[in-house]
PAVO-99771 format. One record per atom (N, C-alpha, C, CB): residue in three letters; x negated, y, z negated. Coordinates in steps of 0.05 Angstrom, whole numbers, padded with zeros to 5 digits, always signed. Last residue first. Glycine has a CB too. Layout:
N
ALAXYZ
...
***
This chain:
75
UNK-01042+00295+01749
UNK-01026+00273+01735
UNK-00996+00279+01728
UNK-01039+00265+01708
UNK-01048+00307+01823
UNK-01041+00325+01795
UNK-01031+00302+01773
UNK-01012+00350+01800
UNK-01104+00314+01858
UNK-01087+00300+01854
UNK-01078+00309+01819
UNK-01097+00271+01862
UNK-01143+00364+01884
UNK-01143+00343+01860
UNK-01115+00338+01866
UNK-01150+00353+01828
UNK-01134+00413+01914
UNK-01148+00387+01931
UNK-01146+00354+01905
UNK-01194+00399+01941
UNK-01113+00453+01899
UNK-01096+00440+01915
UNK-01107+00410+01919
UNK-01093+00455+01940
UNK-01151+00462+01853
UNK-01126+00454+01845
UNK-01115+00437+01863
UNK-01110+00474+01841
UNK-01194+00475+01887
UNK-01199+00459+01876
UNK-01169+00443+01866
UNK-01218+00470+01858
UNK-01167+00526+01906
UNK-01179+00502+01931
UNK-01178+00480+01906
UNK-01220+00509+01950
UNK-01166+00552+01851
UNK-01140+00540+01871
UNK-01152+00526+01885
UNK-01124+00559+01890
UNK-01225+00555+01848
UNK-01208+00547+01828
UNK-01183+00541+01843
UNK-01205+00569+01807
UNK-01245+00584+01897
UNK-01251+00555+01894
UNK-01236+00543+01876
UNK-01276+00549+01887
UNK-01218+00631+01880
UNK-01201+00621+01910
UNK-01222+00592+01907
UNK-01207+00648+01949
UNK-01238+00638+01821
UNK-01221+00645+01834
UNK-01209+00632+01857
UNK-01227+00662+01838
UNK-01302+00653+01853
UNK-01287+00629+01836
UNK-01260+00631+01830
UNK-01298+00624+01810
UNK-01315+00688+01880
UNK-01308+00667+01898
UNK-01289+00646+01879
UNK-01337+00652+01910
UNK-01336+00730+01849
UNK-01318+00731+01863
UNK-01304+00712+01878
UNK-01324+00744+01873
UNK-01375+00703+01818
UNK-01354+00722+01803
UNK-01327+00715+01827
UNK-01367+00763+01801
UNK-01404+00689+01862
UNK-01397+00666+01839
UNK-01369+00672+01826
UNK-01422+00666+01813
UNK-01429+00739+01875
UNK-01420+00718+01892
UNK-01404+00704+01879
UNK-01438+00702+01902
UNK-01460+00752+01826
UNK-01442+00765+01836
UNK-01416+00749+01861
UNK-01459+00788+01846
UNK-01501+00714+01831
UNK-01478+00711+01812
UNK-01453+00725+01818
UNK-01487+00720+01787
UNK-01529+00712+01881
UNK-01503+00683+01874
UNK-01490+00698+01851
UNK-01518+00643+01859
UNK-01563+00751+01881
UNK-01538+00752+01901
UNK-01521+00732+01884
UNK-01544+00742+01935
UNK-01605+00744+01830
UNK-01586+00774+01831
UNK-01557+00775+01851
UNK-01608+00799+01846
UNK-01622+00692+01852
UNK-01599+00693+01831
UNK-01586+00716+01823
UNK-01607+00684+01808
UNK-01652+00716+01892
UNK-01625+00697+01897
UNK-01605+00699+01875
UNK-01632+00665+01899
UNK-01686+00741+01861
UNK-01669+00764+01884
UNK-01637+00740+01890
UNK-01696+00772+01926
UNK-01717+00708+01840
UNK-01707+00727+01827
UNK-01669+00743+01837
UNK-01734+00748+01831
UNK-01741+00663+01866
UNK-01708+00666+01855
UNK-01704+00692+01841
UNK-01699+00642+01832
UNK-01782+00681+01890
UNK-01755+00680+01911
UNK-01740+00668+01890
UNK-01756+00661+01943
UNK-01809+00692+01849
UNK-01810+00716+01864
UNK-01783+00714+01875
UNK-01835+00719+01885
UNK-01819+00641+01830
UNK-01801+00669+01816
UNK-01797+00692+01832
UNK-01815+00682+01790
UNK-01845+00626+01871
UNK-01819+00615+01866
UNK-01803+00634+01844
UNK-01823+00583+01856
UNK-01894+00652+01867
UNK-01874+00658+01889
UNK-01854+00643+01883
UNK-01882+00653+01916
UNK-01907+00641+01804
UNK-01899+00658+01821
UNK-01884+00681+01844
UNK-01904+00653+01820
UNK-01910+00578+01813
UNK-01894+00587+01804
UNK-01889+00620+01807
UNK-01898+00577+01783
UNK-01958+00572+01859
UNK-01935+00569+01862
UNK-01905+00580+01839
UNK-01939+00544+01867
UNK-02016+00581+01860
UNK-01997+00610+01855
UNK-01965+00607+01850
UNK-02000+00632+01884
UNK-02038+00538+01871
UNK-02043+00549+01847
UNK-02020+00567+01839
UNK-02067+00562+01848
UNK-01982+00509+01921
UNK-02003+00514+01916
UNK-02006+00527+01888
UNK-02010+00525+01936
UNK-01951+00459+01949
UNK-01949+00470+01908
UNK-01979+00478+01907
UNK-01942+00436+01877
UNK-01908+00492+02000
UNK-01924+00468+01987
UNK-01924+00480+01950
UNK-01962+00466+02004
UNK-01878+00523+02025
UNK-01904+00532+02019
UNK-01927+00509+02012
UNK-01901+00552+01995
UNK-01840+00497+02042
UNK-01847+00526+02060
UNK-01868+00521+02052
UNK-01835+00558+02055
UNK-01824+00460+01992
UNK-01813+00451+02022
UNK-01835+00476+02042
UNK-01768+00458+02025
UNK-01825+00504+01955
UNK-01849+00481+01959
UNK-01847+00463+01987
UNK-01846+00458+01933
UNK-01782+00527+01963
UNK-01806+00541+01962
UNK-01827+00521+01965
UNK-01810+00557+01939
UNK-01736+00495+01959
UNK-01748+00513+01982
UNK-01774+00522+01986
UNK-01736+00534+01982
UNK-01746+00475+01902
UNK-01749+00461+01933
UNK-01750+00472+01953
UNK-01733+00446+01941
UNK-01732+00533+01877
UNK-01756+00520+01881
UNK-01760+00489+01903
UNK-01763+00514+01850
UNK-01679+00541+01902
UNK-01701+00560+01908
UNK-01734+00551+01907
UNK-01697+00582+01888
UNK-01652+00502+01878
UNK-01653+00507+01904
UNK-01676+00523+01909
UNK-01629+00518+01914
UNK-01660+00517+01818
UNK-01666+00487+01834
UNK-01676+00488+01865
UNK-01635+00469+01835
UNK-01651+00567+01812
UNK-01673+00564+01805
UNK-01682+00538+01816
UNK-01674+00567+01779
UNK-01597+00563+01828
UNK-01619+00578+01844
UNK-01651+00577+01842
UNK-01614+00604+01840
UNK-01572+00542+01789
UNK-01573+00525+01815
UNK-01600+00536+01834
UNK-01540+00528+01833
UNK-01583+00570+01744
UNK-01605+00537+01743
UNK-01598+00537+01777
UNK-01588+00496+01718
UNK-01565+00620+01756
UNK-01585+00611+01748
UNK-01599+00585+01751
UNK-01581+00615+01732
UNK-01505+00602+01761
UNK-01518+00610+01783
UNK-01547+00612+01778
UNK-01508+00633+01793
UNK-01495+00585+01718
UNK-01489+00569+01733
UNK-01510+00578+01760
UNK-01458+00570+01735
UNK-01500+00627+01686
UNK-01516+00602+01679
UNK-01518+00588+01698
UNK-01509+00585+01661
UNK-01453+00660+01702
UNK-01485+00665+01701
UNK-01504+00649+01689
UNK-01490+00688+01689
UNK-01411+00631+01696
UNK-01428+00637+01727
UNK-01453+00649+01723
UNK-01414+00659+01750
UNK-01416+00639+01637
UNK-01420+00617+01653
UNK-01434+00617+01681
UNK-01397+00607+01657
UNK-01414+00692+01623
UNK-01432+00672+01618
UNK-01437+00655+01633
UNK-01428+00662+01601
UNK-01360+00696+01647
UNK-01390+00707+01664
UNK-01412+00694+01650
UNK-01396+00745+01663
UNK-01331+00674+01625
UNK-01328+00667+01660
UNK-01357+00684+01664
UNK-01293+00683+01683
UNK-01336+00687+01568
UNK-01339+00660+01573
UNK-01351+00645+01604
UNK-01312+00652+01567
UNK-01314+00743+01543
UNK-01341+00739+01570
UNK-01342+00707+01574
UNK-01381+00752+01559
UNK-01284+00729+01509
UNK-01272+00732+01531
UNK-01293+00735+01546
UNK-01254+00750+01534
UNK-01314+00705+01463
UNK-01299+00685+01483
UNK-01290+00691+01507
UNK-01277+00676+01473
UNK-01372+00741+01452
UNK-01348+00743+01450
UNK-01330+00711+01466
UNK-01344+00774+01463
UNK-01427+00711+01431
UNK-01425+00723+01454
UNK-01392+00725+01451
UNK-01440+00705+01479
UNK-01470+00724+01372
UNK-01455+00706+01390
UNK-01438+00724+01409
UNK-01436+00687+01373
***
């Protein structure tokens, strides 16, 4: 099992996984269609995406976490 204090990277790193893996494959079939080879090139183009978003993810969350604070209404 995975310690508690990695929790924020686990996560963004799940997070950024499925989203890229979503996005990336509608992209790819949107461009290419669903030809034989299609899973493939859709691994091909999420590989490299989900290598950028996570790192991305790390760093952004943080200043989306406040944005998010300011923008909710506080009970």
């Amino acid at each position: 099992m995975i310690p508690t204090r990695f929790a924020p990277y686990v996560f963004a790193g799940l997070l950024a996984g499925f989203m890229t893996l979503v996005v990336s494959g509608i992209t790819t079939a949107i461009n290419i269609g669903v030809p034989p080879d299609f899973v493939p090139r859709w691994f091909k183009a999420w590989l490299p995406t989900w290598a950028t978003a996570f790192p991305v993810l790390l760093v952004v969350r943080p200043f989306v976490q406040k944005l998010t604070e300011r923008m909710v209404a506080k009970r």
